[in-house]
C-alpha positions in Angstrom: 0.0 0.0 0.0 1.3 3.1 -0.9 2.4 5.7 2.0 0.0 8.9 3.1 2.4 11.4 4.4 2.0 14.7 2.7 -0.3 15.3 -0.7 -1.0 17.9 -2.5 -3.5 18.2 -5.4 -6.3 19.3 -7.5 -9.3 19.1 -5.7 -12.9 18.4 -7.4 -16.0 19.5 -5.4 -19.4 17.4 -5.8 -21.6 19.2 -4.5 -24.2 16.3 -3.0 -24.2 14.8 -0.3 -25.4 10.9 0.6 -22.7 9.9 -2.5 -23.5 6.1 -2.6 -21.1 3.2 -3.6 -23.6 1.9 -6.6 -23.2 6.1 -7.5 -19.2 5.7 -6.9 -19.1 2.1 -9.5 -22.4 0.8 -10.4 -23.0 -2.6 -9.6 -22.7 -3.9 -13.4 -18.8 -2.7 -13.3 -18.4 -5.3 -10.4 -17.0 -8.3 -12.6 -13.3 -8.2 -11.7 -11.5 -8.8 -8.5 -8.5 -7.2 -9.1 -8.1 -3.3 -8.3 -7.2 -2.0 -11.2 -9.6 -1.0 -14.0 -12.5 0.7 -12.1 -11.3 4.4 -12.5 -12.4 4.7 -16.2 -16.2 3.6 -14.7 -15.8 5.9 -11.7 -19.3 7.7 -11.5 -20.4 6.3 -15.1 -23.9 7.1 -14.4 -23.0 11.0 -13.9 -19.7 11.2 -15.9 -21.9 9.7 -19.3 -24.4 10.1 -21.4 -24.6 6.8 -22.6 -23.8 3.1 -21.5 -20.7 2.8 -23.5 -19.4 5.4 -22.4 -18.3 7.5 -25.1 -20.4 11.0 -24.3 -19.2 12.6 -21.1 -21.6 15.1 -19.4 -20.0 18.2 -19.9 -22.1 19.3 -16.6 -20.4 17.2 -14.1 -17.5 18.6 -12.1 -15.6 15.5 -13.2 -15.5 16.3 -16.5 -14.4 19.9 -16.1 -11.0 20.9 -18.0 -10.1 22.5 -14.6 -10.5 19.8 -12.7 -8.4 17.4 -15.0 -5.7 15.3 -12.8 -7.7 15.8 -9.9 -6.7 13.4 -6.8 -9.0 15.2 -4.0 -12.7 14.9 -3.6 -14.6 17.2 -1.9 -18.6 16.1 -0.9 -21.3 16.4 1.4 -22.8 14.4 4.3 -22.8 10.7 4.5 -20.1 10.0 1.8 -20.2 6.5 0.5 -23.4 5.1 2.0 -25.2 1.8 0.6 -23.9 -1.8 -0.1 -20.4 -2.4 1.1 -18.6 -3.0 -1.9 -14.7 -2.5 -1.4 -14.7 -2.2 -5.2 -15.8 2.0 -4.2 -12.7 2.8 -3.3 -10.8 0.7 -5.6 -12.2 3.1 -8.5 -11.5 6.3 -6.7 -8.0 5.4 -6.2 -7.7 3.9 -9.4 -9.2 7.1 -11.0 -6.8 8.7 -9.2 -7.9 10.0 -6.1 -5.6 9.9 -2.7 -8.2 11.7 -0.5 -12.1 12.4 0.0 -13.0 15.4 2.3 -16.7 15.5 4.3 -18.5 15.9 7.0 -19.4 12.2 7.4 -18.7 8.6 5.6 -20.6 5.9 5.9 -18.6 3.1 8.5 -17.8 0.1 5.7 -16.8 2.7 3.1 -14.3 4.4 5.7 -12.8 1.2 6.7 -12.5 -0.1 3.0 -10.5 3.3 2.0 -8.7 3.1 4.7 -7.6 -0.4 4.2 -6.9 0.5 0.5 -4.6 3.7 1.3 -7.9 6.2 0.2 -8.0 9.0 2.9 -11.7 9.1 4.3 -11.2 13.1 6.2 -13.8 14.5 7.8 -14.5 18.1 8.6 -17.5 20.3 10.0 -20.2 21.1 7.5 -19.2 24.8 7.9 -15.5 23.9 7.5 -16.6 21.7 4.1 -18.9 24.4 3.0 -16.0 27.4 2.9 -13.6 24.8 1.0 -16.8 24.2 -1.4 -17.2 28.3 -2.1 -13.2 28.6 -2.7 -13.3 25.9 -5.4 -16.3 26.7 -6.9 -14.9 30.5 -7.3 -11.6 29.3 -8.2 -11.8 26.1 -9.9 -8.3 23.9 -10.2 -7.5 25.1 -6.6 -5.2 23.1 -4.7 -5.5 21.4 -1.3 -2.8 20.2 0.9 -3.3 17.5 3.1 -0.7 16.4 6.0 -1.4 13.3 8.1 1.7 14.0 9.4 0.7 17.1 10.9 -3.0 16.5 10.8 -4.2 19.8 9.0 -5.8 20.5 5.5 -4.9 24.0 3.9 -6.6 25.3 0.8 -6.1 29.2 -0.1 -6.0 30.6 3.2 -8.1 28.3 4.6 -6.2 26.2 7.1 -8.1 23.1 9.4 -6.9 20.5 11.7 -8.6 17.1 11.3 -8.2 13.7 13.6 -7.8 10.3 12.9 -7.5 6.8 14.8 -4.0 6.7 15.6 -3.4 3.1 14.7 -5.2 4.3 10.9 -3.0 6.9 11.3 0.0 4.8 11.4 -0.9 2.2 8.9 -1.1 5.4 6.2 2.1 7.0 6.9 3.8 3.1 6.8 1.9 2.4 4.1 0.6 -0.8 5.6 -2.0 -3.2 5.0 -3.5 -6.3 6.3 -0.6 -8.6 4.6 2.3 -5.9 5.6 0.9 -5.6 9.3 1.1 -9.7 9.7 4.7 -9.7 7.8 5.9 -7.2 11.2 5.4 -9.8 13.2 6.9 -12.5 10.9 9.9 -13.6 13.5 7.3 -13.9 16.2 4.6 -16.1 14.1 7.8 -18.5 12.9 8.8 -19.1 16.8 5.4 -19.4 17.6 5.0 -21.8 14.8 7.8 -24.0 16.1 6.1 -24.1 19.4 3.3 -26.3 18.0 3.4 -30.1 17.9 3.5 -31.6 14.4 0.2 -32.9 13.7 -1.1 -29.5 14.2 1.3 -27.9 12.1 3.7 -30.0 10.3 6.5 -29.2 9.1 6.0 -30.0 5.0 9.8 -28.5 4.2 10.8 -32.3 2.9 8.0 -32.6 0.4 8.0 -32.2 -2.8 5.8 -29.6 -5.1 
């Protein structure tokens, strides 16, 4: 998983709030179980005019020339509510995105991004509405995010946020699930040894 320390980037505001996960990748995208190729269907419903995808909706934020590279999203309430497909923010990272900013997530979207690297940072409502006014008035504005620090600063504006310190840590590591049981590798070996050999064998003579 990729390390959260400092990012910087364009940030794209959508301007709804209760954001679902069949809104984030509609359910008919759902066919692979690898990570990668979910950006390009990111939104489809909103981003396209048709099914195949070859009209964008020039009226969604998304689609925007200013907001082109964008890797921050900025919403409303309840951010990623609805069935608790990890496969939401698979396609926001994929698309590109390192960070969603709100007042609220839904609890299974929050702990899918954060076991996939995607920052879930909340804010007040009044905090998220003056960041909304800035990039609606300035479109392509930048936002600076520090987990090491713990503060968001976009034109002037500048906000502390928290964060679970052990989510915390697993960002700025850049660890998941896999890398937190490889720590303790040494200490899952010995404990290994420990065992009597019917209930784990040792298979290091056999043959592939």
């Amino acid at each position: 998983m990729e390390k959260f320390t400092v990012h910087e980037g364009i940030a794209v505001p959508i301007d709804s709030a209760n954001i679902d996960t069949d809104q984030i990748i509609p359910k008919q995208f759902l066919l692979a179980v690898s990570r990668k190729g979910f950006g390009k269907h990111l939104f489809h419903d909103w981003r396209y005019l048709d099914d195949a995808e070859t009209k964008v909706n020039p009226k969604f934020p998304l689609n925007y020339p200013e907001y082109k590279g964008a890797t921050i999203l900025v919403a409303r309430d309840n951010f990623g509510n609805g069935s608790s497909r990890e496969h939401a923010p698979w396609a926001l990272m994929d698309y590109g995105f390192r960070a969603v900013i709100a007042p609220s997530f839904a609890s299974i979207f929050n702990n899918n991004s954060l076991s996939n690297g995607l920052l879930p940072l909340r804010l007040t409502e009044d905090q998220v509405d003056s960041i909304f006014k800035v990039l609606t008035a300035h479109p392509g504005t930048k936002i600076r995010i520090s987990l090491v620090d713990m503060t968001v600063q976009c034109a002037g504006l500048k906000y502390s946020f928290t964060l679970d310190p052990f989510r915390r840590h697993c960002l700025l590591e850049g660890l998941d699930a896999i890398s937190l049981t490889l720590e303790h590798e040494s200490e899952i070996a010995a404990y290994e040894k420990k065992l009597p050999s019917w209930i784990f064998p040792d298979r290091s003579g056999l043959k592939a």
